[in-house]
Structure formats: C-alpha cells, structure tokens
C-alpha beads as a LAMMPS data file, in Angstrom:
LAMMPS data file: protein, C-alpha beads

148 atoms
147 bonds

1 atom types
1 bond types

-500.0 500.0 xlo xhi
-500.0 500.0 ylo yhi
-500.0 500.0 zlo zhi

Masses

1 110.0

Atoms # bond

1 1 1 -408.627 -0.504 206.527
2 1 1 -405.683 -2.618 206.990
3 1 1 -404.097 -0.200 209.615
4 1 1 -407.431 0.295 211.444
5 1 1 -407.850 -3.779 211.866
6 1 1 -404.580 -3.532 213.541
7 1 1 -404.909 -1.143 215.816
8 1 1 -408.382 -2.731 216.635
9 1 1 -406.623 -6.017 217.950
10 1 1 -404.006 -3.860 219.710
11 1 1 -406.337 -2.267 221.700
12 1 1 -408.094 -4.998 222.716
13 1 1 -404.760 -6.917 223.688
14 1 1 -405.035 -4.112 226.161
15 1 1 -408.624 -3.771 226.898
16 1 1 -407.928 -7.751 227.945
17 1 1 -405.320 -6.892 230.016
18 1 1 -407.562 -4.869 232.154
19 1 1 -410.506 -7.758 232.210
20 1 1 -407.544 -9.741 233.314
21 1 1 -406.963 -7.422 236.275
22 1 1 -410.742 -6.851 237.213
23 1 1 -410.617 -10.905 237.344
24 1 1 -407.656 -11.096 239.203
25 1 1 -409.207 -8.738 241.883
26 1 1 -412.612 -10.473 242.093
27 1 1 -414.236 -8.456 239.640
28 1 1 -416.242 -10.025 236.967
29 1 1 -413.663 -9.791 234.070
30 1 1 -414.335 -6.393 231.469
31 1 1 -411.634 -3.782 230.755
32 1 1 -412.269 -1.248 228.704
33 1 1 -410.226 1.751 226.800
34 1 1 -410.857 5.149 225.432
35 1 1 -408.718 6.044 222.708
36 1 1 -408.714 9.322 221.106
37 1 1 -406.705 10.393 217.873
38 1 1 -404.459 7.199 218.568
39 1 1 -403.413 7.465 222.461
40 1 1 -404.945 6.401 225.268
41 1 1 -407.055 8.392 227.095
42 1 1 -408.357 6.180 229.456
43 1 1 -408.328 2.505 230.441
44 1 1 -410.759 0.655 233.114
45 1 1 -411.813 -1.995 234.254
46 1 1 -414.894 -3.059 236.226
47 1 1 -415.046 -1.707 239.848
48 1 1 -419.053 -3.206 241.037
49 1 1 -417.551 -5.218 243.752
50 1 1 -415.053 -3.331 245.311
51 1 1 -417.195 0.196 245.393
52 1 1 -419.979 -1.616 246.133
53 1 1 -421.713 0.092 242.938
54 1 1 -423.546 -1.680 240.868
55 1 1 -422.892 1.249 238.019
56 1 1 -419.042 0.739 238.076
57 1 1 -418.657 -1.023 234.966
58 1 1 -415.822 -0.617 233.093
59 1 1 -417.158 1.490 230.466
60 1 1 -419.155 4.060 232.543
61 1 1 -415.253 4.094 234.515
62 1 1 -413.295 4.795 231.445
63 1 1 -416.014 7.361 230.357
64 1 1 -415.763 9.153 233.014
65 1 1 -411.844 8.804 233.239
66 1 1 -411.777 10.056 228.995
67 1 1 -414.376 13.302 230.201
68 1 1 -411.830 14.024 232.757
69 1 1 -408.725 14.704 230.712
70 1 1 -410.458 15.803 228.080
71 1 1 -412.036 18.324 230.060
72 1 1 -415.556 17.408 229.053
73 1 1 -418.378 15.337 228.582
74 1 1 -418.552 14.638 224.917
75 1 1 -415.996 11.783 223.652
76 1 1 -417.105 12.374 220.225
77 1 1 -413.402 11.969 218.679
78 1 1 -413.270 8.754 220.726
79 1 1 -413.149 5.421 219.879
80 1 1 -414.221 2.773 222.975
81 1 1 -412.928 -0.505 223.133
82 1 1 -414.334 -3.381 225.777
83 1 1 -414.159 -6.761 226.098
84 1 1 -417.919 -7.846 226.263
85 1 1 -420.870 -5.856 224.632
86 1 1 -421.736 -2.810 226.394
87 1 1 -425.034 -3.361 228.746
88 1 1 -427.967 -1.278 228.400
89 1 1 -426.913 0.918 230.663
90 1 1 -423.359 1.487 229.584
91 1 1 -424.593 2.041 226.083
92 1 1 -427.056 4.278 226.991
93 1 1 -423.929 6.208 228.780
94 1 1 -421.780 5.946 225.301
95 1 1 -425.037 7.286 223.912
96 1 1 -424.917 10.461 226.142
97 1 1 -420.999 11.090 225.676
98 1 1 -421.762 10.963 221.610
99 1 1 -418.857 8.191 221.141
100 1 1 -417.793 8.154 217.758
101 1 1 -416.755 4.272 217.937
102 1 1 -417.495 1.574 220.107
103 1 1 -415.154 -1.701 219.639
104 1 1 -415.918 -4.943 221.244
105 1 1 -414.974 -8.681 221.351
106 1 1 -417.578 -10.831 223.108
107 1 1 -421.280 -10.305 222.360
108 1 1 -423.547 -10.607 225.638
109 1 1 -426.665 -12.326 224.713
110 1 1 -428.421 -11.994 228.049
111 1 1 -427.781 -8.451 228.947
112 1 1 -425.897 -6.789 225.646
113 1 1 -427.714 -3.544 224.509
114 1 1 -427.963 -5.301 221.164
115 1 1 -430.963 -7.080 222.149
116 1 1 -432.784 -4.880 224.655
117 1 1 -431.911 -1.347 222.871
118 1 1 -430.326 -1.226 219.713
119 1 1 -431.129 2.583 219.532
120 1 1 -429.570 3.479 222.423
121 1 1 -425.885 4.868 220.617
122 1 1 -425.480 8.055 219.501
123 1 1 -426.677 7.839 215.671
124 1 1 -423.301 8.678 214.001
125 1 1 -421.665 5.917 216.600
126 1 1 -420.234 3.079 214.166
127 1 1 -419.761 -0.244 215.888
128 1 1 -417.148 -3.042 215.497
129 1 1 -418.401 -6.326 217.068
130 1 1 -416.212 -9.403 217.303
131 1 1 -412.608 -8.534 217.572
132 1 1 -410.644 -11.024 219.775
133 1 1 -414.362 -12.344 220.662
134 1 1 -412.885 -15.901 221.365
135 1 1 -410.124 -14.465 223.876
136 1 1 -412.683 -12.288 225.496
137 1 1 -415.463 -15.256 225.682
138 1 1 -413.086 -17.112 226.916
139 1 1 -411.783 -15.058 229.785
140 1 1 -415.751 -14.748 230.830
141 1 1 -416.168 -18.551 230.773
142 1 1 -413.114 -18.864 233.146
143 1 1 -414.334 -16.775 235.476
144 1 1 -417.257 -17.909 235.902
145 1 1 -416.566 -21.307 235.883
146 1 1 -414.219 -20.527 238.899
147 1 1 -417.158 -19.049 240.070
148 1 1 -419.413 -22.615 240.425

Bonds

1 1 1 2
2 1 2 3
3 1 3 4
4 1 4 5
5 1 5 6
6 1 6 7
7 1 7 8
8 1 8 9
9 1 9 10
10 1 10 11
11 1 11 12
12 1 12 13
13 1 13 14
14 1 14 15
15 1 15 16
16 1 16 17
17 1 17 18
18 1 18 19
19 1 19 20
20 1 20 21
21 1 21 22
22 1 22 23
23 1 23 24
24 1 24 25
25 1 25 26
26 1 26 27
27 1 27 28
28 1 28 29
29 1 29 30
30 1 30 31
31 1 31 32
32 1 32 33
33 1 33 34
34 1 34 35
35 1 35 36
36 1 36 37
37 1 37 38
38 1 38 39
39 1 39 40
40 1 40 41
41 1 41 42
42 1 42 43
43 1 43 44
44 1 44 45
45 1 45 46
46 1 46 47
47 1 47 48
48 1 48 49
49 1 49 50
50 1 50 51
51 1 51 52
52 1 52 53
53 1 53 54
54 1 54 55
55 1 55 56
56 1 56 57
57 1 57 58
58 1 58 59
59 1 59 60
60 1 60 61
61 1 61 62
62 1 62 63
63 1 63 64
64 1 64 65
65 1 65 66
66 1 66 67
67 1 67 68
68 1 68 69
69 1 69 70
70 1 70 71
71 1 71 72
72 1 72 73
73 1 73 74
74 1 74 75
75 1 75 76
76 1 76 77
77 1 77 78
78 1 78 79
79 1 79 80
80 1 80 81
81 1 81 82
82 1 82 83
83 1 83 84
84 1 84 85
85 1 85 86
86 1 86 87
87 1 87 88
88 1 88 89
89 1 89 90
90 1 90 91
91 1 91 92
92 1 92 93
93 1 93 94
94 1 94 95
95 1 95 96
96 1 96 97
97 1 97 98
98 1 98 99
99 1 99 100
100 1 100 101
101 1 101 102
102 1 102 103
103 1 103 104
104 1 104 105
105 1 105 106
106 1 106 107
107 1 107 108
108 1 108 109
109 1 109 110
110 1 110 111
111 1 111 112
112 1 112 113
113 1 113 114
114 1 114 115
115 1 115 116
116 1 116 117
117 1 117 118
118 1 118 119
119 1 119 120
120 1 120 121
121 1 121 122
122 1 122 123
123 1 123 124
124 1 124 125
125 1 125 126
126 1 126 127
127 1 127 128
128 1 128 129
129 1 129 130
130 1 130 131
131 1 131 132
132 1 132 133
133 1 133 134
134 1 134 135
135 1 135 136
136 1 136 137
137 1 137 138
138 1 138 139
139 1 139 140
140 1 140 141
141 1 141 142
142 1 142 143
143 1 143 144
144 1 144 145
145 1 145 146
146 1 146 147
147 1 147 148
C-alpha cells in the first residue's frame, strides 16, 4: 500500500508538470499521464485552445496517445493520473477505454463527472481522489486568477 501511495504522488509530480506547461502555453492548466505496469505510456496536457477543439483535454490526449503505443483501444492494465477530476466527457472516454485506475488531485465541483455521472467508469475502474489536491487546486486558482 505503502509503495502504491508513493508512486501515486510521483506521478502526479509529473502529471503537474504537464498542467504547468498547458498553463504556461495559455491552456487552462490539466496534465495528465497513462501509466501502464510502472512506465509511462503517455503524458498530456490540455490542447482546447491551441487546436481550437473543445475535446482536447488532457485526458482524451493521453488516451489516445496510451491506445497508440499500445496498439489498441482498451487501457485496461492502465492506471490514469490528472490533475483535476475528469469531466463528463473525459470520463465517459476512460469509461470506453476500460481504465483500470483513474488517479486525481483536485475535485471539480462544477463540471467533475462525480456529480453529473458517477456511472460513467468502467465498473472494475477503482478511483483515487485527492492526491496532491492542494498543489493541483492551487495551480487552477492561479490561473484563473491571472485570468480576471
């Protein structure tokens, strides 16, 4: 349990590290990873602004990125970390690639899946909420304080 707390917060350290990057290019500020077996399959970070795509969120970028090298569309050995709570959409999208586990920090009380479809995961999916959730908060305050 000990080991897996670990390697929670060392992923996110890096999952932050691409919000920082997504901030640093305009992007509202969510990285996420995909890590499978222990390495790192993928990493992303949110893209809406500079594809003009409102569906470039990090997660549906690193799932796609994870499908890729794994060489198809189920990430069912993969765990998922981001920064904020996955939206409905993004869930629904973890839901579809059967993600084993989904890792976040912040929780998003206006748009998180959470509150508008809880069911949306794959059932076997097992969730960690709330690791590095004041670093992650935090980085979304800043931005969008800079924002106003």
């Amino acid at each position: 349990m000990k080991e897996t707390q670990e390697e929670d917060l060392r992923f996110m350290r890096m999952a932050l590290a691409e919000g920082r990057a997504a901030g640093e290019a305009g992007e509202v500020p969510i990285g996420a990873l995909v890590v499978c077996q222990g390495r790192i399959i993928a990493r992303a970070h949110n893209l809406t602004e500079m594809l003009r795509d409102v569906t470039a969120h990090a997660e549906m970028q690193a799932i796609t990125s994870a499908a890729d090298f794994l060489g198809g569309k189920y990430l069912n050995d993969c765990t998922v970390y981001v920064t904020v709570e996955p939206c409905v959409m993004c869930a629904g999208a973890l839901g579809w690639a059967q993600v084993k586990r989904i890792v976040y920090g912040a929780s998003d009380e206006k748009r998180g899946y959470t509150r508008f479809a809880p069911l949306a995961l794959h059932p076997r999916c097992t969730v960690t909420a709330g690791v590095l959730e004041e670093e992650c908060r935090e980085m979304m305050q800043e931005f969008f304080r800079g924002k106003r």
